[in-house]
PyMOL Python script that loads the backbone (N, CA, C, O; Angstrom):
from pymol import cmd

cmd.read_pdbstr("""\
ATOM      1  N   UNK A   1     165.211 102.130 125.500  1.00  0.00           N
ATOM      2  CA  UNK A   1     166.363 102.246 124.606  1.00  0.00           C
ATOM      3  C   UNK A   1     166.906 103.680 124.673  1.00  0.00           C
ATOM      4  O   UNK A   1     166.086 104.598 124.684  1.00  0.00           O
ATOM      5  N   UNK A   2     168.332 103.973 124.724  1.00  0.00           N
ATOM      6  CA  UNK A   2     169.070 105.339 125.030  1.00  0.00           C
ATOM      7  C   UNK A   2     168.851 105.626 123.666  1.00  0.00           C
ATOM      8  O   UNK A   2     168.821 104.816 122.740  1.00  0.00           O
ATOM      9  N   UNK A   3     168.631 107.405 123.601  1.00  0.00           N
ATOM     10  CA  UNK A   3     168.564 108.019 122.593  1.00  0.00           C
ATOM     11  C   UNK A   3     169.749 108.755 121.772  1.00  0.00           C
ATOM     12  O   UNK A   3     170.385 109.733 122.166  1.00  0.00           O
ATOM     13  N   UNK A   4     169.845 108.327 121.007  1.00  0.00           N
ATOM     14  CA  UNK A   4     171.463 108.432 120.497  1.00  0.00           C
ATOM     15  C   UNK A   4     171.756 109.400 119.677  1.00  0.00           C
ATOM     16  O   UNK A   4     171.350 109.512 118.520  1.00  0.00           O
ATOM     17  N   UNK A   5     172.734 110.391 120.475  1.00  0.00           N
ATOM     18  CA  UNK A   5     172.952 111.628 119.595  1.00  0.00           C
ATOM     19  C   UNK A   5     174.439 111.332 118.714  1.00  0.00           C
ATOM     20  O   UNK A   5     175.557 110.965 119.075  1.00  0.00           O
ATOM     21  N   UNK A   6     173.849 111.683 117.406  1.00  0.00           N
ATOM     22  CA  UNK A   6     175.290 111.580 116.418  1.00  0.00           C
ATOM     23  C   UNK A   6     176.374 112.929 117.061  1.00  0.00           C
ATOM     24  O   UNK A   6     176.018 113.945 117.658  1.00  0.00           O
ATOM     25  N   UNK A   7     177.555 112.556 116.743  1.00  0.00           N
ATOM     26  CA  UNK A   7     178.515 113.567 117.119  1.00  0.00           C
ATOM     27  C   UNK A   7     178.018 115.032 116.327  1.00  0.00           C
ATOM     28  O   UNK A   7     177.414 115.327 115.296  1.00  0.00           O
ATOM     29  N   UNK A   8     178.707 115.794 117.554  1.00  0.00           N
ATOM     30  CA  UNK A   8     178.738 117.342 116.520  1.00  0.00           C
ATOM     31  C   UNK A   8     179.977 117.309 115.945  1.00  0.00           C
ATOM     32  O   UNK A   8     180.845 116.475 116.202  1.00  0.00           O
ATOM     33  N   UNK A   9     180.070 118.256 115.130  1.00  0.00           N
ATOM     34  CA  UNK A   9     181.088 118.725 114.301  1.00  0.00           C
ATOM     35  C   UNK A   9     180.923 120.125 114.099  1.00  0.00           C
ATOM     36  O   UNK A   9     179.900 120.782 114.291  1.00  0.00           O
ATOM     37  N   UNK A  10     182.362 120.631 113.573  1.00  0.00           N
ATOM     38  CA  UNK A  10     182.401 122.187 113.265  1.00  0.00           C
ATOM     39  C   UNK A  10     181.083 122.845 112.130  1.00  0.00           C
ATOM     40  O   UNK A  10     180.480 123.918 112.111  1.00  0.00           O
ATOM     41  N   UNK A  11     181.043 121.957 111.507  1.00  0.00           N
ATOM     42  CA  UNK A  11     179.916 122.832 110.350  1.00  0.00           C
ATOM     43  C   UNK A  11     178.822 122.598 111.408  1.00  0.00           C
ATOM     44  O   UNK A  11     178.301 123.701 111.576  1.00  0.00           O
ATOM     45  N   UNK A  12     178.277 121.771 112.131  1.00  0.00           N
ATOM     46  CA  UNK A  12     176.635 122.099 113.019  1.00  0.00           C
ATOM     47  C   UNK A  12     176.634 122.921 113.839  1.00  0.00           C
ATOM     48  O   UNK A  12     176.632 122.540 115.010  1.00  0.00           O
ATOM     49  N   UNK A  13     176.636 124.243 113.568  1.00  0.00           N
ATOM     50  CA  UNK A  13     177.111 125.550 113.637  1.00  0.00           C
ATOM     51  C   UNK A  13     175.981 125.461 114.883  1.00  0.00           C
ATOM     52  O   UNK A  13     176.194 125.448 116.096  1.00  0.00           O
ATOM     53  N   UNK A  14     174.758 125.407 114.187  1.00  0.00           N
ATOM     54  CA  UNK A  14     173.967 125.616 115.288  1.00  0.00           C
ATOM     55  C   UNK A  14     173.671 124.474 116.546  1.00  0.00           C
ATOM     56  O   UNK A  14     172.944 124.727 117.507  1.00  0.00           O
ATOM     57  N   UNK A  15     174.158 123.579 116.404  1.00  0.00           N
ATOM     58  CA  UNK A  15     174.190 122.532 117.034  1.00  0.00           C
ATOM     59  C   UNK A  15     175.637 122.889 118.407  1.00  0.00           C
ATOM     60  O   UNK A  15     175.661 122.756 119.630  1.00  0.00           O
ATOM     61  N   UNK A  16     176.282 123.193 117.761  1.00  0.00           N
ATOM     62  CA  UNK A  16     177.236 124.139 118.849  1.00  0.00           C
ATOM     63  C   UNK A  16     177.035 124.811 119.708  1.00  0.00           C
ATOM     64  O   UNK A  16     177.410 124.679 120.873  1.00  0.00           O
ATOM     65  N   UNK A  17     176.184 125.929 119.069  1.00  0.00           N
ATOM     66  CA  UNK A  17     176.013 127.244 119.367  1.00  0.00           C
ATOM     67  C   UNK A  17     175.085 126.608 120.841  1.00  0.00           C
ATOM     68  O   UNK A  17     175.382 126.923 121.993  1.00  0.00           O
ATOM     69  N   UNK A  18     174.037 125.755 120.500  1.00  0.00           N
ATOM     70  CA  UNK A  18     173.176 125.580 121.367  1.00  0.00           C
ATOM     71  C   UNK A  18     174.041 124.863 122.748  1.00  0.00           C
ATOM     72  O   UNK A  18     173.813 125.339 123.860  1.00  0.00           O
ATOM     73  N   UNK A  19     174.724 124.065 122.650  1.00  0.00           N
ATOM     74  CA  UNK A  19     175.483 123.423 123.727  1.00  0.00           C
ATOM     75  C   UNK A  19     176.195 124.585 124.332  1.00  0.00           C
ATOM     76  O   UNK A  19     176.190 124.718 125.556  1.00  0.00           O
ATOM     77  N   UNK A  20     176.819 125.455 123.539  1.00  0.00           N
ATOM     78  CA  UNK A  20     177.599 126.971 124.100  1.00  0.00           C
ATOM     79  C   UNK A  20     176.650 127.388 125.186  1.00  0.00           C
ATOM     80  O   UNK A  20     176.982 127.315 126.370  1.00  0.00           O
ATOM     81  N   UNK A  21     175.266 127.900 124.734  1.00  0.00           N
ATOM     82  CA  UNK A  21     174.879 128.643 125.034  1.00  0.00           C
ATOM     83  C   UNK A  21     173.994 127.962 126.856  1.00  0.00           C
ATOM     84  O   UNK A  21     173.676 128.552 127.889  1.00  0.00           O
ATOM     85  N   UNK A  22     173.905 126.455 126.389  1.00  0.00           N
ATOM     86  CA  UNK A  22     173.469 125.362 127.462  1.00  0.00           C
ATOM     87  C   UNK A  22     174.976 125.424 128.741  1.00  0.00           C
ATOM     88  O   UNK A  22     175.011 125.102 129.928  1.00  0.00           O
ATOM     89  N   UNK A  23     175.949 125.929 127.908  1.00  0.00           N
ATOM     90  CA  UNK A  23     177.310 125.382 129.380  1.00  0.00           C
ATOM     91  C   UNK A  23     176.964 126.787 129.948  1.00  0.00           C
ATOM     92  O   UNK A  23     176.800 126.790 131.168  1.00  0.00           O
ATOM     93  N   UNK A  24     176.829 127.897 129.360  1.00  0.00           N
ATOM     94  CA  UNK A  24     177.410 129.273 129.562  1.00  0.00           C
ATOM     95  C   UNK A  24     176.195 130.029 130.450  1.00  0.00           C
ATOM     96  O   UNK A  24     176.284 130.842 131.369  1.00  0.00           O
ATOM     97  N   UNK A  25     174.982 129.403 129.774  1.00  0.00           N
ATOM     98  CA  UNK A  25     173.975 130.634 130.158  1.00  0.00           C
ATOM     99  C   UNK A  25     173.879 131.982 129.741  1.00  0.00           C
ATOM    100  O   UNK A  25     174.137 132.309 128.582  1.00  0.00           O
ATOM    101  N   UNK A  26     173.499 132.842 130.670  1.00  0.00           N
ATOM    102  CA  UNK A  26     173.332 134.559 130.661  1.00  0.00           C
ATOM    103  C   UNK A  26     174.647 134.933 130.760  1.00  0.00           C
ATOM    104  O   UNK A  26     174.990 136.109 130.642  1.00  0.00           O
ATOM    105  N   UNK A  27     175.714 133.683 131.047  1.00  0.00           N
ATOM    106  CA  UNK A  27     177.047 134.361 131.375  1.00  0.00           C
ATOM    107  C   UNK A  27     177.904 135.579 130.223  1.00  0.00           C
ATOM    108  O   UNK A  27     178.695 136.465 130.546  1.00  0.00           O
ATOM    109  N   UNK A  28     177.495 135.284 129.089  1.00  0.00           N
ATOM    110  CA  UNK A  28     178.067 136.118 128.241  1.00  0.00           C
ATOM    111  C   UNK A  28     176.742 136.694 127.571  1.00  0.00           C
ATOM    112  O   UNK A  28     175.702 136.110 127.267  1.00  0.00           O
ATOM    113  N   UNK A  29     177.012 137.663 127.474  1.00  0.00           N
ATOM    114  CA  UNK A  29     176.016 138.406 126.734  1.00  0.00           C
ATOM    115  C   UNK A  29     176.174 138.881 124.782  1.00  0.00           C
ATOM    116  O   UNK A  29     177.111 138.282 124.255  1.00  0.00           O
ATOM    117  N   UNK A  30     175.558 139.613 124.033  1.00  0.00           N
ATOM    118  CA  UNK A  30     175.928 139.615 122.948  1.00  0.00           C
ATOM    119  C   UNK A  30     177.396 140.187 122.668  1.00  0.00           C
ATOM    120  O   UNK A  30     178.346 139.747 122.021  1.00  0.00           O
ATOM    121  N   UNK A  31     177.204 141.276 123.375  1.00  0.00           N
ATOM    122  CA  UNK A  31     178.207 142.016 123.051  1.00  0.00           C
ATOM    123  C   UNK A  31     179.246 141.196 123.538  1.00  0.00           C
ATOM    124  O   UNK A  31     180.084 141.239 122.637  1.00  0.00           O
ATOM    125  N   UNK A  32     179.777 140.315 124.637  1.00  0.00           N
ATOM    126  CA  UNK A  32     180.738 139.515 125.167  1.00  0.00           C
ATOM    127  C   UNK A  32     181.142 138.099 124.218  1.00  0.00           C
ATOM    128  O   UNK A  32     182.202 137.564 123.894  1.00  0.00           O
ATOM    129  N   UNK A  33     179.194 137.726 123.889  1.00  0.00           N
ATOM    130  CA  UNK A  33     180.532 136.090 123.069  1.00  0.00           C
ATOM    131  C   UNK A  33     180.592 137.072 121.570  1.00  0.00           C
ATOM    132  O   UNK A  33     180.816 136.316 120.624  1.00  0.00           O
ATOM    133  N   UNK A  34     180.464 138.400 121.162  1.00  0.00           N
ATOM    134  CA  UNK A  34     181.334 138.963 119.931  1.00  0.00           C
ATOM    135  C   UNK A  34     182.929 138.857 120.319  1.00  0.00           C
ATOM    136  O   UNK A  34     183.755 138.297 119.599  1.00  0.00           O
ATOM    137  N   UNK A  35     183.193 139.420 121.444  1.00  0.00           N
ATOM    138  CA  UNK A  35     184.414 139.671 121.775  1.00  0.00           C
ATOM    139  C   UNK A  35     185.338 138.423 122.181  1.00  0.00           C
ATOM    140  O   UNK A  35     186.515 138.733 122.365  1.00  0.00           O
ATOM    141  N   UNK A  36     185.053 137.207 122.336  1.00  0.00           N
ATOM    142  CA  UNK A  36     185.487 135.925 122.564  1.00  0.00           C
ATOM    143  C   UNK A  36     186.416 135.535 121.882  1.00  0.00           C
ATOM    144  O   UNK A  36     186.170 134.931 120.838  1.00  0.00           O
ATOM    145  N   UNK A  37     187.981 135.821 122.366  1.00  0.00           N
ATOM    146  CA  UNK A  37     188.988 134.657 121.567  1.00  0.00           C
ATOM    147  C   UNK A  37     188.784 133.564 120.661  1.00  0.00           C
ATOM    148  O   UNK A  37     188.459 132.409 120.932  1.00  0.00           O
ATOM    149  N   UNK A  38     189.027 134.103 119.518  1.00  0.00           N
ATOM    150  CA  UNK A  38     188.690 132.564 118.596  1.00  0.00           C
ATOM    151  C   UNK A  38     189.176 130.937 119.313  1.00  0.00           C
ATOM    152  O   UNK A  38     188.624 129.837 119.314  1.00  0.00           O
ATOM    153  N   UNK A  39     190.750 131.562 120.006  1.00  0.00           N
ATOM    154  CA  UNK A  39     191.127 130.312 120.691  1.00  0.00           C
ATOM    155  C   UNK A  39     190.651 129.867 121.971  1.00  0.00           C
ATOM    156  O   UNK A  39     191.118 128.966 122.666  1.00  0.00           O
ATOM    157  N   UNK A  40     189.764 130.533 122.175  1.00  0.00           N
ATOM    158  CA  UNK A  40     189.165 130.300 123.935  1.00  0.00           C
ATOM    159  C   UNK A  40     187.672 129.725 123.019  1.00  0.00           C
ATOM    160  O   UNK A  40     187.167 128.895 123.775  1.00  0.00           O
ATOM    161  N   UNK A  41     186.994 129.808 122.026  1.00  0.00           N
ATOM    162  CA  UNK A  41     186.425 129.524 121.496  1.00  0.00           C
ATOM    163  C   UNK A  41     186.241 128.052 120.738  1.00  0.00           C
ATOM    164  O   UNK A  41     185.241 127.356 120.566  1.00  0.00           O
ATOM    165  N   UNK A  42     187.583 127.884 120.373  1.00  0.00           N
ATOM    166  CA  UNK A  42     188.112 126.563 120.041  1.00  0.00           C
ATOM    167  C   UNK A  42     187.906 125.663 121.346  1.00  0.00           C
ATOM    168  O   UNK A  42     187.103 124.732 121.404  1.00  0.00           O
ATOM    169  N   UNK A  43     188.539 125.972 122.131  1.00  0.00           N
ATOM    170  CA  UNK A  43     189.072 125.241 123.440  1.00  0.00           C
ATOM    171  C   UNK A  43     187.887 125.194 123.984  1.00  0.00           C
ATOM    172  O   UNK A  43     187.888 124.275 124.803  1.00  0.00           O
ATOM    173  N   UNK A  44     187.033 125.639 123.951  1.00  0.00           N
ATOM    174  CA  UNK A  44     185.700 125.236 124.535  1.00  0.00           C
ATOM    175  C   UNK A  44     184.612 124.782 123.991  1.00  0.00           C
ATOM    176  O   UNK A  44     183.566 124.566 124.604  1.00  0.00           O
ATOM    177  N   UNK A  45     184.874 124.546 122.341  1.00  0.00           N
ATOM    178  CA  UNK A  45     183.840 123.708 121.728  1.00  0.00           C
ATOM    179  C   UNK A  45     184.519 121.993 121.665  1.00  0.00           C
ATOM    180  O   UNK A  45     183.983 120.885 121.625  1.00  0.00           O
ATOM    181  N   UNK A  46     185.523 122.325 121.677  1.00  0.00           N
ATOM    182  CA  UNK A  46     186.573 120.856 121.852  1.00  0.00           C
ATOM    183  C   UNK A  46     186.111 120.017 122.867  1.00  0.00           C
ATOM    184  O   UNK A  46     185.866 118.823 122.690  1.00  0.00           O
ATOM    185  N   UNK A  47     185.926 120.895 124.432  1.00  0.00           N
ATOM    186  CA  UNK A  47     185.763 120.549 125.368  1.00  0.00           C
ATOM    187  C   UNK A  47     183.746 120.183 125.628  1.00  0.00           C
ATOM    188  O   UNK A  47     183.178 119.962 126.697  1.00  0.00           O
ATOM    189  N   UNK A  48     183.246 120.236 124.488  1.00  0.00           N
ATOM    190  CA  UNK A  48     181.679 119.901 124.342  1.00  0.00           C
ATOM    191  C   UNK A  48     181.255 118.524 124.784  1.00  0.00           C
ATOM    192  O   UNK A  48     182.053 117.603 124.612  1.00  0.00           O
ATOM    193  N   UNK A  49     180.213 118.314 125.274  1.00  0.00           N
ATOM    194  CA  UNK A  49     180.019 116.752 125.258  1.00  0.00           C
ATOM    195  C   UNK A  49     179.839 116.482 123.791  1.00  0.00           C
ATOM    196  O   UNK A  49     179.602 117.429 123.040  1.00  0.00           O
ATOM    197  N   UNK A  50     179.926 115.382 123.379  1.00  0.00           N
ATOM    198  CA  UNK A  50     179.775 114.644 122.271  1.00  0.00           C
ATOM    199  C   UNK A  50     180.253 115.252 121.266  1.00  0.00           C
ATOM    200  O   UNK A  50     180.073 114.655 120.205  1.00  0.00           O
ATOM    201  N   UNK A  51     180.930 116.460 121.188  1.00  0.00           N
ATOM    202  CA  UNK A  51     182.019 117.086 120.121  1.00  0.00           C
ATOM    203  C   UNK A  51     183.004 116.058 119.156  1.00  0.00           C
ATOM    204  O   UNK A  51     183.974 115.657 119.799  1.00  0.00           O
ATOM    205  N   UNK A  52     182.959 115.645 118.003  1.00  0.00           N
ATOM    206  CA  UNK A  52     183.866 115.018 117.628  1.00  0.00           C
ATOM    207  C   UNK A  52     184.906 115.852 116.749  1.00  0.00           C
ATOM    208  O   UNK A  52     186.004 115.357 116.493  1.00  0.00           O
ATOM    209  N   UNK A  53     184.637 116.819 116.398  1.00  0.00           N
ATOM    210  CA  UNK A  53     185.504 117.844 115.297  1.00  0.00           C
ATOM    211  C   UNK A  53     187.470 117.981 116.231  1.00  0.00           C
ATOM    212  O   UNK A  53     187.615 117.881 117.449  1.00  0.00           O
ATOM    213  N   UNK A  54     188.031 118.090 115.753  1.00  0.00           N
ATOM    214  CA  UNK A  54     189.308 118.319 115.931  1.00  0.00           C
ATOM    215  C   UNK A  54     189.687 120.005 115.744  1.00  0.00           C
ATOM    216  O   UNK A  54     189.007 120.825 115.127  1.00  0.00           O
ATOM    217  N   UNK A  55     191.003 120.258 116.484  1.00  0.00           N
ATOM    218  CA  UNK A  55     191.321 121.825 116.410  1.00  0.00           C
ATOM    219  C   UNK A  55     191.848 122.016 115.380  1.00  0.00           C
ATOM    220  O   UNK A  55     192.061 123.180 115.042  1.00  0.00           O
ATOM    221  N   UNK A  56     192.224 120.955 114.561  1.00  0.00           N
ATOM    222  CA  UNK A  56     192.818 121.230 112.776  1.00  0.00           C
ATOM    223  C   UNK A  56     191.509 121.574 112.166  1.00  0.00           C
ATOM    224  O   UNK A  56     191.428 122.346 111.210  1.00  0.00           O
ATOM    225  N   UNK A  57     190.761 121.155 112.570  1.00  0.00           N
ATOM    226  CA  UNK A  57     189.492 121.546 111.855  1.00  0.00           C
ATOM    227  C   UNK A  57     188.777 122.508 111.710  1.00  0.00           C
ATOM    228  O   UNK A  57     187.980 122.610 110.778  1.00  0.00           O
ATOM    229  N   UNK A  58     188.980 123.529 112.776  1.00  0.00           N
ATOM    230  CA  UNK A  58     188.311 124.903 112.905  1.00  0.00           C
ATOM    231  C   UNK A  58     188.893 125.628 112.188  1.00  0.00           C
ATOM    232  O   UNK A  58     190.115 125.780 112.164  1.00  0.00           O
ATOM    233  N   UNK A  59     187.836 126.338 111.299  1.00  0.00           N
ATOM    234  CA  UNK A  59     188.250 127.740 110.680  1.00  0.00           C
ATOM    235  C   UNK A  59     187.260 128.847 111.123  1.00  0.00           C
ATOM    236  O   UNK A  59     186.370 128.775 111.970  1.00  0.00           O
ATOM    237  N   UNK A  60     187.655 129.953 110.297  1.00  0.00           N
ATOM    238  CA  UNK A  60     187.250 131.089 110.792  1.00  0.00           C
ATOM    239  C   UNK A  60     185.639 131.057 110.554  1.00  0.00           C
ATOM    240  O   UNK A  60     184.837 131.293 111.458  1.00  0.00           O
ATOM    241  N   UNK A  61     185.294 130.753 109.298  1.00  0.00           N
ATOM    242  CA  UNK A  61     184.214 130.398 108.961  1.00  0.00           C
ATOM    243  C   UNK A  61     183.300 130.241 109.886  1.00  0.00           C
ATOM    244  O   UNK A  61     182.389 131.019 110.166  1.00  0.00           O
ATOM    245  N   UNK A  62     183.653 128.808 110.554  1.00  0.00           N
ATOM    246  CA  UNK A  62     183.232 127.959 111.544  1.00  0.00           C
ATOM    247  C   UNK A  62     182.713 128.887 112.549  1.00  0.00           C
ATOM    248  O   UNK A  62     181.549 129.187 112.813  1.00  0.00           O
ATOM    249  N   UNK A  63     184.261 129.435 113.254  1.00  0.00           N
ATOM    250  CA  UNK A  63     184.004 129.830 114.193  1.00  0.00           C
ATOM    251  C   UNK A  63     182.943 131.012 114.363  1.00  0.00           C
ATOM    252  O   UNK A  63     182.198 131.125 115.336  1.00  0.00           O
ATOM    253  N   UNK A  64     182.996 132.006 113.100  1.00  0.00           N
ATOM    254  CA  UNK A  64     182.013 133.194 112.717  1.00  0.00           C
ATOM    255  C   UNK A  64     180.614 132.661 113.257  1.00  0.00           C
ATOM    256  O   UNK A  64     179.918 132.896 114.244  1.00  0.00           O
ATOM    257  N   UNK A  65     180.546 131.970 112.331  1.00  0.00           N
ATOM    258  CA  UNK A  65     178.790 130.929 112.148  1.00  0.00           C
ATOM    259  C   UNK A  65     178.396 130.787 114.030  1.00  0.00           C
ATOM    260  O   UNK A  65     177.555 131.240 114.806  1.00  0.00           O
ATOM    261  N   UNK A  66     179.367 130.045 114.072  1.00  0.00           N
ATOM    262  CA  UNK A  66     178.683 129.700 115.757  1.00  0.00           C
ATOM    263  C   UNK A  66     178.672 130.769 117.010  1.00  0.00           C
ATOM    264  O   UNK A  66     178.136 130.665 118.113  1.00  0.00           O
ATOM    265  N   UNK A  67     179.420 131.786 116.470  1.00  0.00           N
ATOM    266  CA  UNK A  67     179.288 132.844 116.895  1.00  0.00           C
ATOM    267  C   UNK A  67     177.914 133.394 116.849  1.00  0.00           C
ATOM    268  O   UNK A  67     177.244 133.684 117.841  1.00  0.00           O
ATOM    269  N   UNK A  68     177.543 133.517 115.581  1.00  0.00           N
ATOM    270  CA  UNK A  68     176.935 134.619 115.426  1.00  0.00           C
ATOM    271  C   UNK A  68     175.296 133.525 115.292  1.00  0.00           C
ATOM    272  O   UNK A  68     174.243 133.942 114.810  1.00  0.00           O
ATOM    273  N   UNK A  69     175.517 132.118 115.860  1.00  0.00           N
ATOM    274  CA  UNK A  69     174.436 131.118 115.819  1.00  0.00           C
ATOM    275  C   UNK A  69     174.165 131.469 117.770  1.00  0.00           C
ATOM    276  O   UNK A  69     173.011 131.358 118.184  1.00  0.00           O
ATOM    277  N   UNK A  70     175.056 131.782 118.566  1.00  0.00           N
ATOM    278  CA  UNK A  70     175.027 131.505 119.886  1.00  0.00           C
ATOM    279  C   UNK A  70     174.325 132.458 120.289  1.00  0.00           C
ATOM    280  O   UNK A  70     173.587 132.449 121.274  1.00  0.00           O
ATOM    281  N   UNK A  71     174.577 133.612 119.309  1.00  0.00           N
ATOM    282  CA  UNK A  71     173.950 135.603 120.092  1.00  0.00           C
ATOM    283  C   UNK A  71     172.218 135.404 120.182  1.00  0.00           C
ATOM    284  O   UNK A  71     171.437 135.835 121.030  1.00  0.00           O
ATOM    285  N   UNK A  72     171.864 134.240 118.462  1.00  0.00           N
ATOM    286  CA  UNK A  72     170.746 134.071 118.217  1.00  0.00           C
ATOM    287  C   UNK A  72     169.814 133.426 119.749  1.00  0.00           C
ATOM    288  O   UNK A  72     168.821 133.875 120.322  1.00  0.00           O
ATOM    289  N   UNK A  73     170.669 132.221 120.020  1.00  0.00           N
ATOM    290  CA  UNK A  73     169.875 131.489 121.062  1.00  0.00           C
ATOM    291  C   UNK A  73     170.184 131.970 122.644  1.00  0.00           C
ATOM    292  O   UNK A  73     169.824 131.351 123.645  1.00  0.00           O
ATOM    293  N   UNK A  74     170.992 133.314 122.617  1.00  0.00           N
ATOM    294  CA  UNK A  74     170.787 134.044 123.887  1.00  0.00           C
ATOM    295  C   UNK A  74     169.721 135.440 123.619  1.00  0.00           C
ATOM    296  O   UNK A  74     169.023 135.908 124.518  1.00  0.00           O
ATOM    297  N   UNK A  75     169.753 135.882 122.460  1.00  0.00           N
ATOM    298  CA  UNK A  75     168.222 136.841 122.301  1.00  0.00           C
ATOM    299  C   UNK A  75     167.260 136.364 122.590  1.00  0.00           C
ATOM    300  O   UNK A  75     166.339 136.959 123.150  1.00  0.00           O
ATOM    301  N   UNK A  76     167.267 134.390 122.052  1.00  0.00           N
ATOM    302  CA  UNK A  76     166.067 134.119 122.176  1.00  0.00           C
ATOM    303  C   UNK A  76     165.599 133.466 123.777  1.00  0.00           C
ATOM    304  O   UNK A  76     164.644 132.932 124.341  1.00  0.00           O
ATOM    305  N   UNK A  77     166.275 133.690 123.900  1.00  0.00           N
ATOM    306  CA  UNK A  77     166.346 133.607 125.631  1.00  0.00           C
ATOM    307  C   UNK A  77     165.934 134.877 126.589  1.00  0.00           C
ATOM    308  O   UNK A  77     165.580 134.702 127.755  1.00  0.00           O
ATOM    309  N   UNK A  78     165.991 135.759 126.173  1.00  0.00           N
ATOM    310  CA  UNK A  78     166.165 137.172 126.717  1.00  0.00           C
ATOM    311  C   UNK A  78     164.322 137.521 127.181  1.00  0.00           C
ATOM    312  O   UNK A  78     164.003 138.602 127.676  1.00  0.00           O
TER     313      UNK A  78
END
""", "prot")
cmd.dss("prot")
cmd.show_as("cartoon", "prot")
cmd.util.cbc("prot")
cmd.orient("prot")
């Protein structure tokens, strides 16, 4: 039986962060996803597998959180 992942959404901040950090790799570093276009940010959590959240839906909030959820799971990578 396939194991069935519920959609993400903007508040599973960390649930984001981790798929971010799964497309991207070492590619950005801390100091780089700080500096990340909120809208290049948008446009690429949109573009997530199993993402269901909409771009009306992102706020700053949001975007802060998964920011500052993504730096976590590239330290912890380091």
């Amino acid at each position: 039986m396939p194991h069935f992942e519920p959609p993400i959404q903007w508040a599973d901040h960390e649930d984001v962060a981790m798929a971010l950090y799964e497309k991207f790799g070492n590619e950005f570093s801390e100091a780089r996803i700080y500096r990340i276009r909120f809208t290049d940010l948008i446009d690429w959590v949109l573009t997530l597998p199993n993402f269901a959240g909409t771009r009306e839906q992102a706020t700053e909030g949001h975007l802060e959180q998964i920011q500052a959820k993504w730096v976590y799971e590239w330290r912890d990578s380091q």
